[in-house]
C-alpha positions, 0 to 999 in steps of 0.5 A: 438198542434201536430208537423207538424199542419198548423196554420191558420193566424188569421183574423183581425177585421176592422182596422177602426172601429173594427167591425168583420160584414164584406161580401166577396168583392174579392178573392186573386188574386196574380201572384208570378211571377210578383212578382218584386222590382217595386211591392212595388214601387209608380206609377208603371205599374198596376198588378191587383193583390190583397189579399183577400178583404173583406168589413165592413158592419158597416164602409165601409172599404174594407181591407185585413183580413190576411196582410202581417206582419210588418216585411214583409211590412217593408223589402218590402218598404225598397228594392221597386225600385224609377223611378216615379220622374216626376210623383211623382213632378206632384202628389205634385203639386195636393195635394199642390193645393188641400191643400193650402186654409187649410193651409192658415187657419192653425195657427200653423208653427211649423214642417210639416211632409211628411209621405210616402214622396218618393223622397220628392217633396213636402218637399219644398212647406211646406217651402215656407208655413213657416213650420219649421222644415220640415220633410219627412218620407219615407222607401225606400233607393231608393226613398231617393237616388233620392232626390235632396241634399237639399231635402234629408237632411229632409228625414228621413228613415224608416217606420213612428213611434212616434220615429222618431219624437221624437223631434218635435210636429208638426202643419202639418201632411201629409200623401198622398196615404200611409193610403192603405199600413199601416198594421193598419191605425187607430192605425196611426190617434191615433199616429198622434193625440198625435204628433200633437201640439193642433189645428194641421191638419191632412191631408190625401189622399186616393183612393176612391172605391166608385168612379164611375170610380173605380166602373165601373172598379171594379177589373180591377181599378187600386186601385186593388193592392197588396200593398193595404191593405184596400181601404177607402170611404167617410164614412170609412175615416171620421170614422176613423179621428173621431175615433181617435178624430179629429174634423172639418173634411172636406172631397173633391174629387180633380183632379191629373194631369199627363201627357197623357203617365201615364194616358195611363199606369193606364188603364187596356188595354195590355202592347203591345197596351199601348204601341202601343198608346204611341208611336202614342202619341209620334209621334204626340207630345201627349204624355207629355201633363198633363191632370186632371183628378178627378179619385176618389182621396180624400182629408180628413182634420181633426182638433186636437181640444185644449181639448181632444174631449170625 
């Protein structure tokens, strides 16, 4: 190769299901400027930028063809800013509510793991649950900093590997709105099936852009994120817990509430005029009222079965 020749990334095939039949879905839309220690952050104020997207034809995955390598995602996550507390408590509330009727199913209380657990608000919930141990993985040293002492000791730092569980075979595995930011989504399934104790549950969050109200929105939805590397339907998230060999696979739209304020910041209105309205909803005393709403979020469980399904 010639000195000084640009070497074009290589293109991956869906991380689903491996097919390379795919049709354009967004350009890359990227603002360098906005560029900030927030951009990584969870529940931020929405960029609406994104990478190039494309969709498979054969699975209905929307995902980035050229990612951000590990290294990249890693020092990002690892240095994101933390101050979605409240918001973040909220969000375990719904996935608590929504999880709840599976758990009560579930056999097994061995471990319980939080995979992308932020400041690790559902970590206590799984111990009401009668999981033991419960762990929380998360990468960001400010996430981890905001924890509650009792919350940080199950806090585990770092990106999610088989490494970091070395020591325990889990009856639980959760993983809430963290499948969009892994840089390769079923290669995680198949880690998490192997980890999981025979009859143990995956249970998994995801946006769904088939959503009516994210199909209105289309680029201005606010799933339209840099930090998201593919985006899942009701087919694509299925296919990918089938594929890596879990069974009874039950799938639900839930509701998330959050106070008015946050509602008002996912929208694609101006930062002024959000602004604006958060103050007239201060002044009337609106603005800390917790709405639900069901805005296309999925609940996706899958079973390890006792025999390996072939």
């Amino acid at each position: 190769m010639m000195s000084g020749t640009i070497q074009i990334p290589k293109e991956r095939a869906c991380p689903v299901c491996g097919s390379s039949s795919r049709i354009h879905f967004a350009e890359e839309s990227i603002d360098h400027s906005k560029i900030s220690d927030y951009t990584y952050a969870s529940r931020k104020q929405p960029e609406f930028m994104c990478l190039r997207l494309v969709r498979c034809t054969d699975c209905d995955l929307v995902y980035a063809p050229v990612p951000p390598t590990s290294e990249v995602l890693l020092a990002a996550y690892s240095e994101a800013a933390f101050d979605s507390d409240t918001e973040a408590k909220a969000a375990a509330q719904s996935y608590a509510k929504a999880l709840t009727p599976y758990v009560k199913n579930l056999a097994g209380r061995n471990a319980a793991v939080d995979v992308g657990a932020g400041s690790g608000p559902l970590l206590p919930w799984l111990c009401e649950q009668g999981f033991s141990p419960v762990i929380g993985i998360e990468p960001s040293r400010a996430a981890i900093d905001a924890a509650p002492l009792s919350v940080k000791r199950m806090l585990r730092e770092g990106m999610f590997s088989s490494v970091l569980l070395a020591d325990v075979t889990p009856s639980l595995l959760c993983s809430f709105m963290t499948m969009e930011h892994l840089s390769d989504p079923g290669e995680f399934v198949k880690s998490v099936y192997n980890l999981l104790e025979p009859n143990g549950m995956l249970a998994v969050v995801v946006h769904n852009w088939r959503a009516p109200l994210n199909r209105l929105l289309g680029l201005r939805s606010p799933i339209i994120d840099v930090e998201h590397l593919q985006l899942f339907s009701p087919q694509s998230i299925q296919a990918l817990l089938k594929n890596a060999g879990f069974v009874s696979i039950d799938l639900q739209q839930i509701h998330n509430t959050y106070q008015l304020q946050y509602w008002l910041r996912l929208t694609p209105l101006s930062i002024g005029l959000k602004n604006k309205i958060i103050e007239a909803f201060d002044y009337i005393g609106l603005s800390e009222k917790s709405v639900s709403l069901r805005v296309g979020n999925m609940l996706a469980i899958g079973i390890k079965p006792l025999l390996k399904n072939r």
